[in-house]
C-alpha positions in Angstrom: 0.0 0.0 0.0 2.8 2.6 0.8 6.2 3.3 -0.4 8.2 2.5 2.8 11.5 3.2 1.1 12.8 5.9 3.0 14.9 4.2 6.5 12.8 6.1 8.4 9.3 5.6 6.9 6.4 7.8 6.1 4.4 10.5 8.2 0.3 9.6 8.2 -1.9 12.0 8.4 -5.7 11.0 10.2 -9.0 12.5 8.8 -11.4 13.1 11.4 -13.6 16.2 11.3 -11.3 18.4 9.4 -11.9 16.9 5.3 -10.0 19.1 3.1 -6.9 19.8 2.1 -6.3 23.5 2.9 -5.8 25.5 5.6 -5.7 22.2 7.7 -3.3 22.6 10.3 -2.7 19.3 11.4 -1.7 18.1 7.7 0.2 21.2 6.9 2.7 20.3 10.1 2.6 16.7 8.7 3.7 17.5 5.4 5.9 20.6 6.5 8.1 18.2 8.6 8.0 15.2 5.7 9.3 18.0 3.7 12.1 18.5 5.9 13.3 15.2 6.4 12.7 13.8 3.3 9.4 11.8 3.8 6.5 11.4 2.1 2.6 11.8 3.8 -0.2 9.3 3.3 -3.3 10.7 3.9 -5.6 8.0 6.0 -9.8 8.4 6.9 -11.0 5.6 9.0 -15.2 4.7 9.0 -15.1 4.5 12.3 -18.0 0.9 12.8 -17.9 2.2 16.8 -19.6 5.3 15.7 -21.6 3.9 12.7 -22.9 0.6 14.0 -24.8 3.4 16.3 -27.0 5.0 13.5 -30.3 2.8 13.0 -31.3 5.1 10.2 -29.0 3.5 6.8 -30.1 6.6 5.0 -28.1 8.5 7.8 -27.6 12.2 5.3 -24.5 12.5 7.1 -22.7 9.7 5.9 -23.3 10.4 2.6 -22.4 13.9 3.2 -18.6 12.5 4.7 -19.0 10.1 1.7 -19.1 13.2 -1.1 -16.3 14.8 1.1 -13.9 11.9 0.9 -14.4 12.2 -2.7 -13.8 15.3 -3.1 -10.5 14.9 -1.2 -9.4 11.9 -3.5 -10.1 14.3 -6.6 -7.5 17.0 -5.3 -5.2 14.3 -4.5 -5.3 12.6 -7.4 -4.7 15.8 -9.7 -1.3 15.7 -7.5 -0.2 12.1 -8.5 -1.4 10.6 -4.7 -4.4 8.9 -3.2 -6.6 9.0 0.2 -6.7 5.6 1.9 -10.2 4.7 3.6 -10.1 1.9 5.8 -13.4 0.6 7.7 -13.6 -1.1 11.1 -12.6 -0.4 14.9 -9.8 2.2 14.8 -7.5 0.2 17.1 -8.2 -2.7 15.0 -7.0 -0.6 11.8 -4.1 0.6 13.1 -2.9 -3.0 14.5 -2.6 -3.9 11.0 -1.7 -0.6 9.6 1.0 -1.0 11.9 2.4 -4.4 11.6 2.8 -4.0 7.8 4.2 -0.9 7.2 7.0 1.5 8.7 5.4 4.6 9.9 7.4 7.4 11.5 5.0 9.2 12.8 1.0 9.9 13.1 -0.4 13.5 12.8 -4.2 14.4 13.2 -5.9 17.3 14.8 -7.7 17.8 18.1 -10.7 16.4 19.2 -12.5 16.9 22.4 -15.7 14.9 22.8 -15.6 12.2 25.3 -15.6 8.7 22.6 -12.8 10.8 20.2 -11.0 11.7 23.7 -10.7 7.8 24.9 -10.0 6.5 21.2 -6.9 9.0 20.9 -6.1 7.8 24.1 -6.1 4.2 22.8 -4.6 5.0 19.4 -1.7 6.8 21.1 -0.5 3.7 23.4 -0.5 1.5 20.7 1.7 3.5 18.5 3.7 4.3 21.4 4.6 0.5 21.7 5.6 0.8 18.3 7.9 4.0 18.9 5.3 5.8 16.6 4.5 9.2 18.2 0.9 10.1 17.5 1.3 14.4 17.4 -2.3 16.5 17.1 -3.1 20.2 16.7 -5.6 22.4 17.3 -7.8 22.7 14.3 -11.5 22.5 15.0 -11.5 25.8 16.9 -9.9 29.2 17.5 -9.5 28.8 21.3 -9.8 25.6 22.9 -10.3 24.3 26.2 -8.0 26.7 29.2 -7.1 29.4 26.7 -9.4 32.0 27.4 -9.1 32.3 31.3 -10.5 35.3 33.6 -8.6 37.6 35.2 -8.8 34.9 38.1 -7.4 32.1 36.0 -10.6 30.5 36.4 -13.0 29.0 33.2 -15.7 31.5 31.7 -19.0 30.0 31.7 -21.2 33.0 31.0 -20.6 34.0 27.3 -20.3 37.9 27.2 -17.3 38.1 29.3 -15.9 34.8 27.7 -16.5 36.4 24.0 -14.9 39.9 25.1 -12.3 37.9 26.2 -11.6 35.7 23.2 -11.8 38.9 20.9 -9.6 40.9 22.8 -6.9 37.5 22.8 -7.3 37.3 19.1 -4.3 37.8 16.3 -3.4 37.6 13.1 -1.8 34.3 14.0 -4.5 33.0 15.6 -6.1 32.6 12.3 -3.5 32.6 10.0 -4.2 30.0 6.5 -1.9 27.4 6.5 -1.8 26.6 2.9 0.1 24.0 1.4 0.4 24.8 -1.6 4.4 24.9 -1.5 4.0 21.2 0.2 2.4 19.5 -2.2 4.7 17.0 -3.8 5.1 16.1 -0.1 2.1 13.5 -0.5 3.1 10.2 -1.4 2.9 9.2 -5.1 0.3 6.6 -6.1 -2.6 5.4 -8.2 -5.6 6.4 -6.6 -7.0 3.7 -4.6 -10.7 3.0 -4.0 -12.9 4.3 -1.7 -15.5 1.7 -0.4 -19.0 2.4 -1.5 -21.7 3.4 0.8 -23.5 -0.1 0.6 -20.3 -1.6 1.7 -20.1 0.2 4.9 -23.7 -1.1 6.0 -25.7 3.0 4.3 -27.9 3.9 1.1 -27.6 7.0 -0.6 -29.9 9.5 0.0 -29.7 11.6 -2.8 -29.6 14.6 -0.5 -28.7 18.2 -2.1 -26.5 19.3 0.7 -25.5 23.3 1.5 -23.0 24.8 -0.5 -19.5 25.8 0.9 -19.8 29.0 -1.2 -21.4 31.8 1.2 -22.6 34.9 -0.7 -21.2 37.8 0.4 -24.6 39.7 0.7 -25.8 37.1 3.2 -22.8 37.6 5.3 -23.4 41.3 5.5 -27.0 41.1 6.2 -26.8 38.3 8.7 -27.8 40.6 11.4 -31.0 41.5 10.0 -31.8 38.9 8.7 -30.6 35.7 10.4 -33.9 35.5 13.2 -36.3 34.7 10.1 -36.3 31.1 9.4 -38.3 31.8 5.8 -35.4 33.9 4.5 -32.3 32.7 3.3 -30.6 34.9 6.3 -27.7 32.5 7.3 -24.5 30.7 6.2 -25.7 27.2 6.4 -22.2 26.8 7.2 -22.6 24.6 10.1 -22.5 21.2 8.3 -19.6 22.0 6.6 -17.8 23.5 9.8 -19.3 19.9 12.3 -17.2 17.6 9.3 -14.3 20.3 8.7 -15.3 20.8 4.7 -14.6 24.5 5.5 -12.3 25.8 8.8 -13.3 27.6 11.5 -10.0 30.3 11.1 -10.9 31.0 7.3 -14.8 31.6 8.8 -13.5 33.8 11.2 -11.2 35.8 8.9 -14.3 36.7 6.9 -16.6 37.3 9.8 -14.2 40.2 11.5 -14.4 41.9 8.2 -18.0 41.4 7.2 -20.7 41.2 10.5 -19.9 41.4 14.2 -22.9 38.8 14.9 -21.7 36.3 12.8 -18.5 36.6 14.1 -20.2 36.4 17.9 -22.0 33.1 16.2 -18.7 31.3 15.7 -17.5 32.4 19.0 -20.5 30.9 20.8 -19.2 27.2 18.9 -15.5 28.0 20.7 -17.7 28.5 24.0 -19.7 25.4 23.6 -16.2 23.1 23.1 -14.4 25.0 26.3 -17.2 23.9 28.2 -17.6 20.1 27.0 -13.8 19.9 27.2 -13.8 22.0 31.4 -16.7 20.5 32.1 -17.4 16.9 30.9 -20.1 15.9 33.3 -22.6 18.2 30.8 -23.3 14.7 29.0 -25.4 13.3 31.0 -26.2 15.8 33.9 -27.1 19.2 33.6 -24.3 22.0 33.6 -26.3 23.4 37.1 -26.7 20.4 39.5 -29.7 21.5 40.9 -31.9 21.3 37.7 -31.4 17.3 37.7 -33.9 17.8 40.3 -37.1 18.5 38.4 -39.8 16.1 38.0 -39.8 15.6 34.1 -43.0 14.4 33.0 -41.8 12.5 30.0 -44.9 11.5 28.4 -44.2 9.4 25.3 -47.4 10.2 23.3 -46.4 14.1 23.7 -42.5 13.3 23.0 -43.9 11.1 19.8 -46.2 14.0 18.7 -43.1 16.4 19.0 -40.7 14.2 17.1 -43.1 13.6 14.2 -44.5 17.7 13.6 -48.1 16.9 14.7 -48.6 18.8 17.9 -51.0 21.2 16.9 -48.6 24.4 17.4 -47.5 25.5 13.1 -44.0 27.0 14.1 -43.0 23.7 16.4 -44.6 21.4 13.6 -43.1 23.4 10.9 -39.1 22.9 12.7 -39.5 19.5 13.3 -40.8 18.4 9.9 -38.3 20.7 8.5 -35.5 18.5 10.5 -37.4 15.3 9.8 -36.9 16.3 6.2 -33.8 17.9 5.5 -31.9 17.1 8.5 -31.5 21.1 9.2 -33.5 23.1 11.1 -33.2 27.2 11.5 -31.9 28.3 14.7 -34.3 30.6 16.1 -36.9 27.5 15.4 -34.2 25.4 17.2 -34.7 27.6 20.5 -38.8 28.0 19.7 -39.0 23.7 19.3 -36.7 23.2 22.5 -38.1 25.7 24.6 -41.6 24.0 24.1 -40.6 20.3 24.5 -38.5 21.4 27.9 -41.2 23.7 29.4 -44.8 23.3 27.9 -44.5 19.6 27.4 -41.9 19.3 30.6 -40.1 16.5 28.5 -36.6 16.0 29.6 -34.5 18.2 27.1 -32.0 14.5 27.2 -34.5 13.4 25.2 -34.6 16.2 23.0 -30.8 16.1 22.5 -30.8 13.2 22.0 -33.8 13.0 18.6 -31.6 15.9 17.7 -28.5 14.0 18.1 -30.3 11.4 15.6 -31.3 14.3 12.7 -29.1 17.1 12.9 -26.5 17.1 9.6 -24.8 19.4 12.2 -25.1 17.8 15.1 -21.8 18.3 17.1 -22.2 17.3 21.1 -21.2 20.7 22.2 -23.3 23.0 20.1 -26.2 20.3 21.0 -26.1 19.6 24.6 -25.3 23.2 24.9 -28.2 24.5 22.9 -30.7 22.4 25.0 -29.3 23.0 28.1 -29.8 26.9 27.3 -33.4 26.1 26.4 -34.2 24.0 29.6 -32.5 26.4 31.8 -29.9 23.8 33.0 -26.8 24.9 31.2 -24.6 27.9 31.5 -25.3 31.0 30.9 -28.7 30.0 29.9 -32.0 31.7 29.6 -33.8 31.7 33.0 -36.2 29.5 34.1 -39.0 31.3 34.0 -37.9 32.7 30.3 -40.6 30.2 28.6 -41.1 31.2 24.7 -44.5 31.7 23.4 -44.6 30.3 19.9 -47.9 31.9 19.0 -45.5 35.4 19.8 -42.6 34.1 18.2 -44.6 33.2 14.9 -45.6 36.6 14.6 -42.5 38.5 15.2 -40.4 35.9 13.0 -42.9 34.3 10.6 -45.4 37.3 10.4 -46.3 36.3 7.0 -46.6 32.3 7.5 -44.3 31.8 4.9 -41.9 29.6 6.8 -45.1 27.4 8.9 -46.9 27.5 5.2 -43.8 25.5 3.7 -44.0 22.8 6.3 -47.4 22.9 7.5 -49.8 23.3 4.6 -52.5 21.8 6.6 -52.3 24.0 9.5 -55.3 26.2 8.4 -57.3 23.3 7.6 -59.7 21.0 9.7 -57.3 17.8 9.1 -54.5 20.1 11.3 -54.5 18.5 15.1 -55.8 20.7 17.9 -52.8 21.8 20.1 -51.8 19.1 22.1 -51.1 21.6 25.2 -52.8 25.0 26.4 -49.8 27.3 25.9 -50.5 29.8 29.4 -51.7 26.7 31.6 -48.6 24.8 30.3 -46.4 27.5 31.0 -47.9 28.4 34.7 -47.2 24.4 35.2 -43.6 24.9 34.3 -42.8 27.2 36.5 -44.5 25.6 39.2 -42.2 22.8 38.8 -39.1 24.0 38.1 -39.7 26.5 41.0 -40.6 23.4 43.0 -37.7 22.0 41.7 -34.5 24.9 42.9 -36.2 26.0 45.6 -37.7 23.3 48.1 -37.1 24.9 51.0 -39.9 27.9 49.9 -42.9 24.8 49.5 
């Protein structure tokens, strides 16, 4: 498979989240050192069958949407005389034999930080170890990463103004410089290009799904202030696919953000706030970010949770999100907040279970954004919305949907007899809520 002529063997490179070629800092340190002694870089992406075997849906959008990027990557390879090689199976297993058939040097990748990529690195970096292989990572996925943006105390920002003003006033030129590698190209190895395994071989069907393009235009950057709270306009980047799998970087995001809109910039921040606090505060997983929320009494009925999931609650801006997600595997962001807010405090459904449907639907979904998203919504996380902030989707229609444009493309029933009743009365629902949660972080007042 490799050309292991050289004594001392050939640098890897590991795609994870981060497919492309440029402005990839992880592979431009790969092939800068190669380049400097004389090695060569074989570019490696593993299906990973721990993460896969996971997903019961086969027509999973985002494995198709790795699929295209693996391709795209073995197209600008190829035009350079060199190949991508995609193995399948359990990472350690891949490695083992990666390892006892060929003569690596070393193994570059970039950083990841959920808990499953944190214990496989772990893994993956013993093994080579016993092999003398040094497995070397870099910060990629984000500007700032976990204890780099302190307070004045030294101690971990968990509310996000003071967290953002200090993460702009750390930032440089350097901090989000393009590390191109254009003058390190001949650096990959040379071969035929080898195949990738279908979709069908690694247990998926293709979905056919048209997926967001990288290209942003420039007039939606500059309006996305104005224009980025109305789900029925085409107000936002749509970026966040691309940015969960790595098909566009976070640095080259932010380069054009500081020159074009201070709220999208503020957006991307929000994703280095979300990573800090998965990476500082693991126990977010399972438990809410505030321990005193894991006190209140969920009602978790499945019929509701069911009615939710599926769009048919009788409520056009909740129906017209989740059928929107159930469809396209996207959902706007202001609906995000609208759908969670009512499945966490009108329907008092545990917002694990909402993660989790999200978790299962989301083309972006990327653990920190998500748990931290629905831990705003149910109150639980950090800095979230208060308690007692409950959103009135009847208000929220109006002021961001006045014309039904956006509840008319996914709902066209709603005006119709054959559209459900509401499944909840929104004010008694509400009063219920805070009842609960009240009941909930402050016993001693009952």
């Amino acid at each position: 498979m490799m050309d292991t002529a050289h004594e001392n063997g050939v640098i890897i490179f590991w795609f994870r989240r981060d497919l492309r070629l440029n402005d990839n800092r992880g592979l431009h340190e790969a092939l800068r050192y190669a380049r400097e002694h004389g090695m060569h870089v074989v570019p490696i992406f593993i299906f990973d069958t721990a993460i896969l075997d996971k997903l019961d849906d086969k027509y999973d959008k985002r494995v198709e949407f790795i699929h295209n990027a693996l391709h795209d990557i073995q197209q600008e390879l190829t035009a350079l005389g060199s190949t991508l090689v995609v193995k399948y199976g359990q990472p350690f297993d891949v490695w083992k034999q990666v390892l006892a058939s060929h003569s690596i040097h070393d193994v570059y990748a970039n950083h990841d930080y959920e808990p499953y990529a944190n214990e496989r690195d772990g893994k993956i970096r013993h093994l080579l170890r016993g092999y003398g292989v040094q497995f070397r990572t870099f910060k990629d996925q984000c500007v700032f990463e976990k204890t780099e943006i302190l307070s004045g105390s030294e101690k971990t920002y968990t509310v996000f103004t003071p967290y953002s003003k200090a993460w702009k006033a750390k930032l440089t030129d350097v901090d989000i410089r393009e590390y191109a590698i254009s003058d390190l190209r001949d650096t990959f190895w040379k071969s035929p290009p080898l195949p990738i395994p279908s979709i069908e071989h690694i247990g998926f069907r293709s979905t056919g799904a048209v997926f967001p393009s990288k290209n942003v235009l420039k007039s939606i950057l500059e309006l996305y202030h104005q224009q980025r709270d109305y789900p029925a306009v085409e107000g936002t980047s749509r970026l966040s696919v691309h940015l969960r799998f790595g098909t566009v970087g976070i640095r080259s995001c932010v380069r054009v953000a500081r020159q074009l809109n201070e709220t999208w910039l503020n957006e991307l921040i929000w994703r280095d706030f979300y990573m800090m606090i998965l990476a500082n505060f693991p126990h977010v997983v399972h438990h809410c970010f505030k321990p005193e929320y894991d006190a209140i009494e969920w009602r978790n009925n499945k019929d509701d949770f069911e009615r939710w999931c599926a769009g048919i609650t009788g409520i056009p801006i909740v129906d017209a999100g989740m059928r929107e997600l159930n469809s396209t595997g996207y959902m706007h962001n202001r609906v995000r907040m609208i759908v969670a807010s009512f499945l966490t405090k009108n329907l008092l459904i545990d917002w694990r279970w909402g993660e989790g449907y999200f978790a299962k639907k989301l083309l972006d979904f990327d653990l920190s954004a998500n748990n931290g998203g629905w831990q705003w919504a149910a109150g639980s996380g950090c800095d979230a919305a208060p308690y007692f902030r409950v959103f009135n989707p009847i208000l929220q229609t109006e002021k961001f949907d006045p014309k039904l444009e956006y509840v008319k493309r996914w709902v066209p029933e709603f005006e119709s007899n054959t559209y459900p009743k509401p499944i909840v009365d929104l004010k008694e629902s509400r009063e219920r809520c805070l009842q609960v949660y009240k009941r909930a972080l402050k016993p001693d007042n009952d």
